[in-house]
C-alpha positions in Angstrom: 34.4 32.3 9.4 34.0 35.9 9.0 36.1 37.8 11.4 37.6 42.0 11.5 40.3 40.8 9.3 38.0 39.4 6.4 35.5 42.6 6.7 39.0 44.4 6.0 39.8 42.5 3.2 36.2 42.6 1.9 36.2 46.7 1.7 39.8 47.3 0.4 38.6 44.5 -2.6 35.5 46.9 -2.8 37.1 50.2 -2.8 39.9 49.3 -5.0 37.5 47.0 -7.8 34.2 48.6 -7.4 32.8 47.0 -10.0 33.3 43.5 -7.4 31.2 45.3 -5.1 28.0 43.6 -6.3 29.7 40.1 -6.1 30.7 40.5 -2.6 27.7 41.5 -1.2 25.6 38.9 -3.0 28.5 35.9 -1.1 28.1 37.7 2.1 24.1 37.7 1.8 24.6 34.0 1.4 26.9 33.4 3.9 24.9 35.1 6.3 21.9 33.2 5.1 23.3 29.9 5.3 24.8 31.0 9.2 21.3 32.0 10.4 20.0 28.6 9.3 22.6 27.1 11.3 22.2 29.1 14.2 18.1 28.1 14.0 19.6 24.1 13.9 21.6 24.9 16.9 18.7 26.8 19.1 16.2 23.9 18.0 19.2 21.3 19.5 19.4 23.1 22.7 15.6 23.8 23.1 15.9 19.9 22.4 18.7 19.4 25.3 16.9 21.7 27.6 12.9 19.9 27.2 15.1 16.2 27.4 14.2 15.3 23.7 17.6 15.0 22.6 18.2 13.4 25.8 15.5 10.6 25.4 16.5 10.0 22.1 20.4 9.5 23.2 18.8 7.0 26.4 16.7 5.1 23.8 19.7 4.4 21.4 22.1 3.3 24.4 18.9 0.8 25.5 19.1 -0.5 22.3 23.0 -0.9 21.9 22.8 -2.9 25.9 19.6 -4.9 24.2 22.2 -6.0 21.7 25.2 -6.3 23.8 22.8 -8.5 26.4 21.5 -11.0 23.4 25.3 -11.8 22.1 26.4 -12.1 25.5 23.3 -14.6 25.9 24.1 -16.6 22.6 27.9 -16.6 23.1 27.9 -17.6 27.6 24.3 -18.5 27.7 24.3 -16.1 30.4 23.8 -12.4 30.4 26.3 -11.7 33.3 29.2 -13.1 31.0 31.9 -15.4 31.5 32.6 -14.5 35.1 29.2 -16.2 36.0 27.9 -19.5 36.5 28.2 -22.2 33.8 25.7 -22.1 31.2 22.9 -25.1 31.5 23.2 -27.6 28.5 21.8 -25.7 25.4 18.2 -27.1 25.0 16.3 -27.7 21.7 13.3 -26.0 21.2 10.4 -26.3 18.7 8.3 -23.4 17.9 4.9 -23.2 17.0 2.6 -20.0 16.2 -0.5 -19.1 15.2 -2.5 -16.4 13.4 -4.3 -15.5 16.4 -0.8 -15.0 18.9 -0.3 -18.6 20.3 3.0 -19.5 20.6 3.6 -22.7 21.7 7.1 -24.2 22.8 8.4 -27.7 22.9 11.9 -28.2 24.8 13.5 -31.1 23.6 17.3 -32.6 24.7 19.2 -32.6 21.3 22.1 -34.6 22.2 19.3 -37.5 22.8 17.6 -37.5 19.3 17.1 -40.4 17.1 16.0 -40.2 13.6 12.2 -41.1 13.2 11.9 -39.9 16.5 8.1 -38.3 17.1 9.4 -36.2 19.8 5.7 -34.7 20.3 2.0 -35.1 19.9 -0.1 -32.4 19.4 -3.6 -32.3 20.6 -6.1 -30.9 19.2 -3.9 -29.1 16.1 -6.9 -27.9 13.9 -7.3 -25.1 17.3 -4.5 -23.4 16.3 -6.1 -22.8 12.4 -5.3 -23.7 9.4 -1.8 -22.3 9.0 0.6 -23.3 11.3 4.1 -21.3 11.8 7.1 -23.6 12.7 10.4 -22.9 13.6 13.8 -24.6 15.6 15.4 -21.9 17.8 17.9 -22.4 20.8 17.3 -21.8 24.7 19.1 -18.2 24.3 17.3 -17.1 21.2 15.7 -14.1 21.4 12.3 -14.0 19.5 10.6 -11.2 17.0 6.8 -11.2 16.9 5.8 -9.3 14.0 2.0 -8.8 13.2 0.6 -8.2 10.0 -0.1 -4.4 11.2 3.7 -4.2 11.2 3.8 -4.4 15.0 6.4 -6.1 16.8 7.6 -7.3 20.1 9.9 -9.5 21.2 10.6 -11.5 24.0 13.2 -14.0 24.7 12.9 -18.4 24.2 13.0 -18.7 27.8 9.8 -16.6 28.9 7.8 -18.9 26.8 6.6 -21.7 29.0 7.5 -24.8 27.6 4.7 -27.1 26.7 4.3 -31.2 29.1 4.5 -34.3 27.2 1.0 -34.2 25.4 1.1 -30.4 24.1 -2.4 -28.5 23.0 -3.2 -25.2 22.6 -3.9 -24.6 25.8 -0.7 -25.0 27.0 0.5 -22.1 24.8 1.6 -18.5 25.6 -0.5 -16.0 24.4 0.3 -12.5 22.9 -3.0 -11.0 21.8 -3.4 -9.6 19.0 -4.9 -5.8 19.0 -7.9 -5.3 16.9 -8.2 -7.6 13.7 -4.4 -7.6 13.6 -2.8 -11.9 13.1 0.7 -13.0 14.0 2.6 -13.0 10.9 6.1 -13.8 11.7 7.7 -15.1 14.9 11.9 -14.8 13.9 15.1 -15.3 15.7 17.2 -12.0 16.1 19.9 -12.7 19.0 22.0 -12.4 16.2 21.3 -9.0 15.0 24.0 -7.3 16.0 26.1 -9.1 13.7 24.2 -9.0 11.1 24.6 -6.3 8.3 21.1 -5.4 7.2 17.6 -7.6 7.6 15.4 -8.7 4.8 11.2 -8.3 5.3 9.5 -11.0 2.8 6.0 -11.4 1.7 3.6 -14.5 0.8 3.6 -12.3 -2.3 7.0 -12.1 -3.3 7.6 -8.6 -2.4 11.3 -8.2 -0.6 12.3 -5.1 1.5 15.5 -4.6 2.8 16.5 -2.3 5.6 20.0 -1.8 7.3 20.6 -3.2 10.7 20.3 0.3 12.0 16.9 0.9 10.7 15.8 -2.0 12.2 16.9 -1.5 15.8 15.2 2.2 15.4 11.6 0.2 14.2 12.1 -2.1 17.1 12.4 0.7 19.5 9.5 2.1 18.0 7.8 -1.5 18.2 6.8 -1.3 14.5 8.6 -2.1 11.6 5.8 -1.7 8.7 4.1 -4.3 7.0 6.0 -4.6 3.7 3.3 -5.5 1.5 1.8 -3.1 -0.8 -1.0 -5.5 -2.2 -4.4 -6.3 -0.8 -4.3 -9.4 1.3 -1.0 -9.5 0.8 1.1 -10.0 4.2 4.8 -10.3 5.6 5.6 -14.1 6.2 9.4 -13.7 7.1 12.4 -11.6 8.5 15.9 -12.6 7.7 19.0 -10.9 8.9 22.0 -11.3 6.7 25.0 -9.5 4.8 24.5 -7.9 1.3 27.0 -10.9 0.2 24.5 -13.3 1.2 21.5 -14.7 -1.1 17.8 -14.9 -0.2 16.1 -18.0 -1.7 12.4 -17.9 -2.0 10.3 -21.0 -2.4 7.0 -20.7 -3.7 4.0 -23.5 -2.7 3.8 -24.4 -6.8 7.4 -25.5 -6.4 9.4 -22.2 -7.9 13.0 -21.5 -6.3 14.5 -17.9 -7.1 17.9 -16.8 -5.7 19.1 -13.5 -5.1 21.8 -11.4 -3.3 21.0 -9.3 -0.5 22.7 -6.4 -2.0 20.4 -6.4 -5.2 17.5 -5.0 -2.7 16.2 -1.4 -2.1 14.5 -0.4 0.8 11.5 -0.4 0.0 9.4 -3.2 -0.9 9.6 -4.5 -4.4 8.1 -7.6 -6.3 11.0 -10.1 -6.8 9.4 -13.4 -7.3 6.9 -13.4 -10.1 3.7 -15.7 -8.8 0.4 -17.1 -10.4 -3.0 -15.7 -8.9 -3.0 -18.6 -6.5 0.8 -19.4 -5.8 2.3 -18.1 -2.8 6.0 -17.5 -1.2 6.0 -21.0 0.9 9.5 -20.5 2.8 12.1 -18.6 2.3 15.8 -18.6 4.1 19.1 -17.0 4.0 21.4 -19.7 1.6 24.8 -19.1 3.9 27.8 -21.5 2.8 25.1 -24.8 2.8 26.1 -26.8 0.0 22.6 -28.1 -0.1 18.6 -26.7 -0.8 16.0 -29.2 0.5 12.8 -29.1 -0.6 9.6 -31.1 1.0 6.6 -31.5 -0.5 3.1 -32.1 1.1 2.8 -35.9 -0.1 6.3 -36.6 1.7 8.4 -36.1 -1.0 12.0 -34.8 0.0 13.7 -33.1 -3.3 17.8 -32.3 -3.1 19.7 -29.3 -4.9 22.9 -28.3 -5.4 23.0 -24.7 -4.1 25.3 -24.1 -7.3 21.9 -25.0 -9.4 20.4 -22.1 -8.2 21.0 -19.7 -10.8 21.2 -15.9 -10.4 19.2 -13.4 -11.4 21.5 -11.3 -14.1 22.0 -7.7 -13.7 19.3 -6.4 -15.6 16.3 -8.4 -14.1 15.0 -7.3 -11.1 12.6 -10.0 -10.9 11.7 -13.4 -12.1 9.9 -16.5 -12.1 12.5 -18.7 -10.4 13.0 -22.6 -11.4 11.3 -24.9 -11.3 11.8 -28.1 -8.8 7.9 -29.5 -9.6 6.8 -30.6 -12.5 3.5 -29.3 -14.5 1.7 -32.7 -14.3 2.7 -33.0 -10.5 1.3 -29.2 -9.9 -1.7 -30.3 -12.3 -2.5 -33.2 -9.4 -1.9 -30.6 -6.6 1.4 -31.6 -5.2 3.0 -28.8 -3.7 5.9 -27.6 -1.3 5.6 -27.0 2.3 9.2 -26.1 3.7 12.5 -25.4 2.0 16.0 -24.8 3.7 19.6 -25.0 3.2 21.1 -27.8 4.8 24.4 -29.9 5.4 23.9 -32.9 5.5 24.8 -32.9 8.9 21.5 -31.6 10.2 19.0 -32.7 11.2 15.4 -31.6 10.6 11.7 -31.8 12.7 8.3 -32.0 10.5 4.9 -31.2 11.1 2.4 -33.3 9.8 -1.6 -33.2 10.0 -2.1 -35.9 13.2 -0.2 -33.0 14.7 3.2 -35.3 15.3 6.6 -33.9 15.6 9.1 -36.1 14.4 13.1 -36.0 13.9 15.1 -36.9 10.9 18.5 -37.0 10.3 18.5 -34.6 6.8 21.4 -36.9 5.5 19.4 -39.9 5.5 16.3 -38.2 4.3 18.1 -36.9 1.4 19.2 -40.3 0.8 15.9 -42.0 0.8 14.2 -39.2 -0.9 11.2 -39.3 0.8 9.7 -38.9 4.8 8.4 -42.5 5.7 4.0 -43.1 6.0 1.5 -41.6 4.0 0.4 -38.9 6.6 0.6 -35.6 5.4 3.1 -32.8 5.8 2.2 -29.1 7.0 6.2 -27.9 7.7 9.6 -28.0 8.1 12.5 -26.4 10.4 16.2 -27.7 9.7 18.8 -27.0 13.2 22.3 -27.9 13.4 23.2 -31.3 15.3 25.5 -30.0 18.6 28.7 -31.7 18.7 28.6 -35.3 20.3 24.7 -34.9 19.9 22.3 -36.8 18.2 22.9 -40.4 16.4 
């Protein structure tokens, strides 16, 4: 601070060593330079204060922080209005399916009721929603992100999604269109996200980028969050929220498994799993304390690692092929994966296949008999945790 006391000090210095004259003067220039910038920071603020900019900005982060608050209330009570309300209803199952084009179609189910083999649901007229298919297994208080391939988002919770009567089609499906020649890329949970330490954006390429949990509640205010792919016709196909201790495993369709810790990400998009021209990230999942990866192919074929197989990438490779769970002369006749996950063998697991029926499995007995039973075949997979007392 420069006050009458250091002025004093400044000219006896002066008078006394005049050759310091030169060296005082240049520190106060700089001091004053470096005070007038502040003072320009601190006129900017209060021009800020005085138009309400500052004061939109402070309302938009306290929305998001009660957006937050509101979803782990919802996954912890199952009610927004917290324990002081009205028992939660039974938590409800639900099936999620999505389309390119913005149809989201739900399928409630009761999971305490579920037997293994179970076709829970038929869908009509399945080639309507194109020929890629989104599927996911998300509870009655999950709160959903739609992400389009333009990067923008918008999210809206499980329950506003009307669920779908007992012979489900397209037209049964809620709708959020799509602006211009944009398609529905990702539809992923986030109730979670406040707990979470940072979020992981993934690409059918391979590409990875990571951004902290705070980056990401400023995109979803904004309602855009990028579009993490710097290739043509390259797009995002998942958003993961996690710690940096945690490992991503990608899965490509050729059958190529790569493994690697959160923290090992920058944030900006980078190539992580090395693909051939026509390969492509299949699925892709946080690994978490599972002691099991799951792998199913088109034909049927249910394949079972150790997560401890899964080796990681060393220190000096940022990127790599992965390993192999396929063989060549498998690939060669065009078998290929269509859903990977890390599983207990606890869980259970719904599949998608080409008649358009949903059926249940019980993931241990799956992993047992190595294979899903009939020759239909297979589009996806989505693995949920069995409540307690649930499903025999």
């Amino acid at each position: 601070m420069i006050n009458q006391d250091k002025i004093d000090e400044w000219i006896r210095e002066a008078e006394e060593r005049p050759a310091s004259a030169t060296i005082l003067i240049r520190y106060i220039a700089n001091r004053l330079k470096s005070l007038a910038e502040r003072n320009e920071e601190l006129l900017a603020e209060n021009v800020q204060l005085y138009t309400g900019a500052r004061v939109a900005d402070y309302e938009a982060q306290i929305a998001q922080l009660q957006y937050q608050l509101e979803l782990l209330k919802r996954q912890v009570s199952g009610d927004p209005a917290g324990p002081a309300a009205a028992p939660p209803p039974p938590e409800r199952l639900n099936v999620i399916l999505y389309t390119a084009h913005g149809a989201v179609l739900r399928l409630e189910l009761d999971p305490t009721s579920l037997q293994h083999g179970q076709v829970v649901a038929q869908v009509a007229s399945l080639d309507a929603g194109g020929p890629e298919l989104g599927l996911l297994a998300a509870g009655s208080q999950e709160e959903l992100l739609l992400l389009f391939d333009t990067g923008r988002t918008v999210t809206c919770p499980v329950a506003s999604i009307p669920p779908a009567g007992a012979a489900p089609d397209w037209s049964q499906a809620y709708w959020e269109e799509p602006r211009g020649a944009e398609n529905l890329a990702v539809v992923a949970p986030i109730g979670r996200m406040a707990l979470a330490e940072s979020c992981v954006q993934v690409s059918r390429k391979g590409w990875v980028k990571r951004m902290l949990r705070s980056g990401l509640e400023t995109y979803l205010t904004k309602n855009y969050i990028g579009t993490g792919v710097k290739l043509p016709k390259d797009r995002s196909c998942a958003l993961l929220l996690g710690d940096k201790d945690d490992r991503l495993v990608l899965a490509s369709r050729q059958g190529f498994l790569l493994g690697v810790e959160l923290q090992r990400f920058s944030y900006t998009s980078e190539e992580t799993l090395r693909l051939g021209r026509s390969d492509y990230v299949a699925a892709s999942f946080i690994a978490g304390d599972k002691p099991l990866l799951a792998l199913l192919t088109h034909n049927g074929k249910v394949l079972s690692r150790e997560a401890g197989w899964l080796k990681p990438l060393s220190a000096e490779t940022p990127k790599g092929r992965g390993q192999a769970v396929i063989s060549e002369e498998r690939r060669r006749a065009g078998v290929h994966l269509v859903g990977a996950a890390a599983v207990d063998p606890a869980d259970w697991g719904v599949i998608l296949d080409r008649a358009g029926r949903l059926t249940v499995y019980s993931m241990q007995a799956l992993l047992d008999a190595g294979a899903v039973p009939g020759p239909q075949e297979l589009l996806g997979l989505a693995v949920f945790a069995a409540p307690a007392g649930g499903a025999a």
